[in-house]
C-alpha positions as CSV (number, residue, x, y, z in Angstrom):
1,X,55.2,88.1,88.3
2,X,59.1,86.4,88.9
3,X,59.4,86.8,84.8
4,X,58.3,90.2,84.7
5,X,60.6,91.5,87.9
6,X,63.0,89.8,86.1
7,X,62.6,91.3,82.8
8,X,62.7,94.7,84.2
9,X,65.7,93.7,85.7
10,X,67.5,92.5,82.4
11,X,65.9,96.2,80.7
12,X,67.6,98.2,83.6
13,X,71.0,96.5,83.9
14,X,71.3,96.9,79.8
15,X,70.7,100.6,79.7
16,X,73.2,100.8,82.6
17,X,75.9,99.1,80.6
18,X,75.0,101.2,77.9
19,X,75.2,104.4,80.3
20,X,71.7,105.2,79.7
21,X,71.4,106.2,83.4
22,X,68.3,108.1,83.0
23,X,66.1,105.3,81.4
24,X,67.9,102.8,83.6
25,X,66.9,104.1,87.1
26,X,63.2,104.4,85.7
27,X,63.7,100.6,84.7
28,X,64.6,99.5,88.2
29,X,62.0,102.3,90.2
30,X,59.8,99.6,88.3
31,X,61.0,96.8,89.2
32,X,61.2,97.9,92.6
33,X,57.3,98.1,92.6
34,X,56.9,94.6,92.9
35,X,59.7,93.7,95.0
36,X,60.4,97.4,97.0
37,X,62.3,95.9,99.8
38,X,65.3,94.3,97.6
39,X,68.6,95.9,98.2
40,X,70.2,95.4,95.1
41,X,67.7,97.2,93.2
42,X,68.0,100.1,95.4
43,X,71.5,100.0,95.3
44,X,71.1,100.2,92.1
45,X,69.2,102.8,91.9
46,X,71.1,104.9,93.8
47,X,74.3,104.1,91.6
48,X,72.2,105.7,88.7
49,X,71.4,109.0,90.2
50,X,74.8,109.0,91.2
51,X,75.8,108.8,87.6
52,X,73.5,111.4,86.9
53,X,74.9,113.5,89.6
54,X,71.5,113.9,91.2
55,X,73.7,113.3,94.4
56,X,70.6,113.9,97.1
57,X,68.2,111.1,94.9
58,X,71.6,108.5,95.4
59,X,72.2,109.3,98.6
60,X,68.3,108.8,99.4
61,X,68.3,105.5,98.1
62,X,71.8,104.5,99.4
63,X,70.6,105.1,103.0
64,X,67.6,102.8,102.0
65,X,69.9,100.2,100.8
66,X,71.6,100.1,104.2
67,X,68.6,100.0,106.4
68,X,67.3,96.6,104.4
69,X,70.7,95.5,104.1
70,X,73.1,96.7,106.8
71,X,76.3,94.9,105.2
72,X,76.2,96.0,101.6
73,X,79.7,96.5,101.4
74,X,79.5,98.1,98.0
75,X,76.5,100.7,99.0
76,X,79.2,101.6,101.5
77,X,81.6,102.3,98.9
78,X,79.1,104.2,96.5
79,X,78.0,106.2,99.0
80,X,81.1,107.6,100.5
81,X,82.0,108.4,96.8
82,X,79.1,110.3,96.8
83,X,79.8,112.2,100.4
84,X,83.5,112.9,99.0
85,X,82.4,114.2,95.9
86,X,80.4,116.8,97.5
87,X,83.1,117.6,100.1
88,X,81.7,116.0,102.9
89,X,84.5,114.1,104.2
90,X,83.4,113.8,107.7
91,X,80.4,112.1,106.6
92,X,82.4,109.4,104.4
93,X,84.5,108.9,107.2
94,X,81.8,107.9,109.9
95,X,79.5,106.0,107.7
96,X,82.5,104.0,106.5
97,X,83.5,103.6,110.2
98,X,80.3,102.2,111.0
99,X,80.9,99.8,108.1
100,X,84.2,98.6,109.2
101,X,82.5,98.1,113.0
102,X,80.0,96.0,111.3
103,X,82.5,94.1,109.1
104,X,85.7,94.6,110.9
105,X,87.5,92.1,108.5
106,X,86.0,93.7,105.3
107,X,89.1,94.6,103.4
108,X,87.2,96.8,101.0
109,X,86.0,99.1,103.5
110,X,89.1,99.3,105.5
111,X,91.2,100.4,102.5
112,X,88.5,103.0,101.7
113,X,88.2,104.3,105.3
114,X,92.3,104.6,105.3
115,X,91.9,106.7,101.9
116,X,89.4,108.6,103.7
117,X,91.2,109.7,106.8
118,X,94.6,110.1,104.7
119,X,92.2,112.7,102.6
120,X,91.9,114.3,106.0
121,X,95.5,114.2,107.4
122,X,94.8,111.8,109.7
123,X,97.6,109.5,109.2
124,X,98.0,107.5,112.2
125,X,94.4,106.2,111.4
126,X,95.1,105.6,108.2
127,X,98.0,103.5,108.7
128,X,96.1,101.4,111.6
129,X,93.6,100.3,109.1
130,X,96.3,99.4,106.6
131,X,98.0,97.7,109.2
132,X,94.8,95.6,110.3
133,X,94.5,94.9,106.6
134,X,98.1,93.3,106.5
135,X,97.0,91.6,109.7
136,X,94.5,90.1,107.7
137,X,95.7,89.7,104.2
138,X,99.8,89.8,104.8
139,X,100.7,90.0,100.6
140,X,98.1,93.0,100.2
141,X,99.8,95.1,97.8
142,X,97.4,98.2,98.1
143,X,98.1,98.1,101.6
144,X,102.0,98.4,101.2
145,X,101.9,100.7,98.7
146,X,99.4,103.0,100.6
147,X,101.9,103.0,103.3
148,X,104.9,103.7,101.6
149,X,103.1,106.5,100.3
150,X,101.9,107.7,103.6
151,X,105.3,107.3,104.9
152,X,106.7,109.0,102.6
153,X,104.6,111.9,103.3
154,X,105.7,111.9,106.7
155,X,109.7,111.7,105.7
156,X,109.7,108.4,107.1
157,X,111.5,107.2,103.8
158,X,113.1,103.9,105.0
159,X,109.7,102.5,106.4
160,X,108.5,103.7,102.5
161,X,111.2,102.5,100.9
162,X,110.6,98.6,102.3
163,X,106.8,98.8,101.7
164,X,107.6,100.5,98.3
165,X,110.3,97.2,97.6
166,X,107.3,94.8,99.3
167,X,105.2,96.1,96.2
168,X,107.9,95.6,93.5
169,X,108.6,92.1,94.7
170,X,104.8,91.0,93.5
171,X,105.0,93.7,90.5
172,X,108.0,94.6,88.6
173,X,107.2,96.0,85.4
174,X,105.6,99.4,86.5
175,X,107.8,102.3,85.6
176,X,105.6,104.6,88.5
177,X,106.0,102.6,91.1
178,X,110.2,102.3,90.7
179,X,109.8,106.1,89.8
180,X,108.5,106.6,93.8
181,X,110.5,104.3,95.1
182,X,113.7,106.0,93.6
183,X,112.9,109.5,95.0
184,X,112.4,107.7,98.1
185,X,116.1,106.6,97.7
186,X,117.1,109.8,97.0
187,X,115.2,111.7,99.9
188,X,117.5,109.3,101.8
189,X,120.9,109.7,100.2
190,X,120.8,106.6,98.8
191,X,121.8,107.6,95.6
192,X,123.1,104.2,94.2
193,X,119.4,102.4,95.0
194,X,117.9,105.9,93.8
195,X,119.5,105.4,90.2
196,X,119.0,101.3,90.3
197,X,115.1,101.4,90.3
198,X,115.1,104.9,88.0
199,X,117.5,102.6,85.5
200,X,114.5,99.7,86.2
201,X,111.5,102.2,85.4
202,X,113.3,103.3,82.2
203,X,113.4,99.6,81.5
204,X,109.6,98.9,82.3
205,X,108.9,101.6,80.5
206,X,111.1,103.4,78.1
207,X,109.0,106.3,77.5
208,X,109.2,107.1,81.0
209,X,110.7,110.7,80.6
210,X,110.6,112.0,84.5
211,X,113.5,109.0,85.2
212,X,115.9,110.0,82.4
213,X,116.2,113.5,83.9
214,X,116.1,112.0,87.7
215,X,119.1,110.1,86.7
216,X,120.9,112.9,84.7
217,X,121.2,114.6,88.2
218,X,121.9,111.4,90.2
219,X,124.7,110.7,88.3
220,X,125.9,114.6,88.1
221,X,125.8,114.5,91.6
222,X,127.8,111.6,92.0
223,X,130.6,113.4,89.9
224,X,129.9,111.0,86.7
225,X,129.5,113.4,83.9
226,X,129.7,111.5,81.1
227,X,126.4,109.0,82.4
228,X,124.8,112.3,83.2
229,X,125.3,114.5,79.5
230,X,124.0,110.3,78.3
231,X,121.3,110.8,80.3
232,X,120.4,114.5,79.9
233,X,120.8,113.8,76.1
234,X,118.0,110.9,76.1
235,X,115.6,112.7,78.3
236,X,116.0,116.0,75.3
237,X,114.5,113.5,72.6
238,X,111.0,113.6,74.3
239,X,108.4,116.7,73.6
240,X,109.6,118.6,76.0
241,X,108.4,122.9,77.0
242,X,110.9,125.0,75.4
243,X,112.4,126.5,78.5
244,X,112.8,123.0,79.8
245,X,114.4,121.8,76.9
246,X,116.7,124.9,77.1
247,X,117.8,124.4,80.8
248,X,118.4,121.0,79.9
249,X,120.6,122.4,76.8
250,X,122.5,124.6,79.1
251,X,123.3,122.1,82.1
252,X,124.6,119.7,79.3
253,X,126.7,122.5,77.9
254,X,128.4,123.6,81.5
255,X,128.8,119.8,82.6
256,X,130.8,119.1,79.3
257,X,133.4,121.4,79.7
């Protein structure tokens, strides 16, 4: 009996991997005949009509998967996908606040509930979870990151800004993230920081085009002309719309006079 749950097993995980989702879920409904109380087959399950987008069928077997196994962290997660996907926020939200009630140091399902009530403009929540997160795991990069971008949203820019540089400390070859913290910098008039991690996202990355024209106006504001038309230039060499391309043509005209 063990060999032939576990073949079933082996036959359903393979057509998964191989995104046969259909055939898959029929492999594990099988397998859950002789063993229909184990979680991770339901789980499973559930993940294929997901995949399927037969949303009720995964949620139906998601909701089984919690009652065997209360702290499935990842049914947590699956199904709140699921809730999101069809809108349902408020349903995400208090299934994956029971979770974090249950698990209150599960990292997973904090980060996911934070999402979740950012999604739903409910920042101070967001940023409690975030912060219990830190509490727990103090070099969580999601974390900082998700703040910064939270404070960002709120015009808090120097709270952004240091969770932003907490974030580049542990990574420092990602052209996106010194592209947000730059307009950070420059939604606080700090143009000289604002134009330091544009310059380092060009460097990560020099196919970055959105920094080449950030800086062409950083350094046009700052009355430096010559960086700016250097700049401008640079950012022209990329496929560019033609009435971009054309403003672009005409700033760099009217700045070099």
């Amino acid at each position: 009996m063990e060999n032939k749950i576990n073949n079933d097993l082996k036959s359903a995980l393979d057509l998964f991997k191989a995104a046969d989702y259909e055939k898959s879920a029929e492999a594990f409904l099988k397998a859950l005949e002789s063993d229909n109380n184990n979680p991770n087959i339901l789980n499973n399950i559930g993940l294929c009509y997901s995949k399927l987008a037969k949303d009720d069928l995964a949620v139906e077997y998601f909701i089984k998967t919690l009652s065997v196994n209360p702290k499935s962290v990842q049914t947590y997660i699956n199904l709140s996908d699921v809730y999101y996907r069809n809108k349902n926020i408020i349903d995400a939200i208090n299934l994956l606040e029971n979770g974090v009630t249950l698990m209150p140091d599960e990292i997973a399902l904090k980060h996911y509930l934070s999402r979740f009530y950012t999604q739903d403009c409910r920042y101070d929540l967001a940023m409690d979870q975030l912060f219990e997160i830190l509490d727990i795991d103090p070099e969580n990069i999601d974390a900082f990151w998700d703040l910064g971008n939270i404070q960002f949203e709120l015009g808090d820019y120097d709270s952004a800004a240091a969770n932003y540089e907490n974030v580049l400390e542990k990574i420092n070859n990602n052209a996106v993230m010194y592209y947000q913290t730059a307009i950070t910098y420059e939604a606080n008039d700090n143009i000289d920081k604002a134009i330091s991690n544009h310059l380092k996202a060009i460097s990560a990355n020099e196919n970055f085009h959105p920094s080449y024209k950030k800086l062409g106006i950083l350094f046009m504001a700052r009355g430096d002309m010559e960086s700016a038309v250097e700049y401008f230039q640079d950012y022209l060499n990329f496929d560019l719309p033609e009435d971009e391309k054309k403003n672009i043509e005409d700033l760099i005209s009217r700045i070099s006079k």
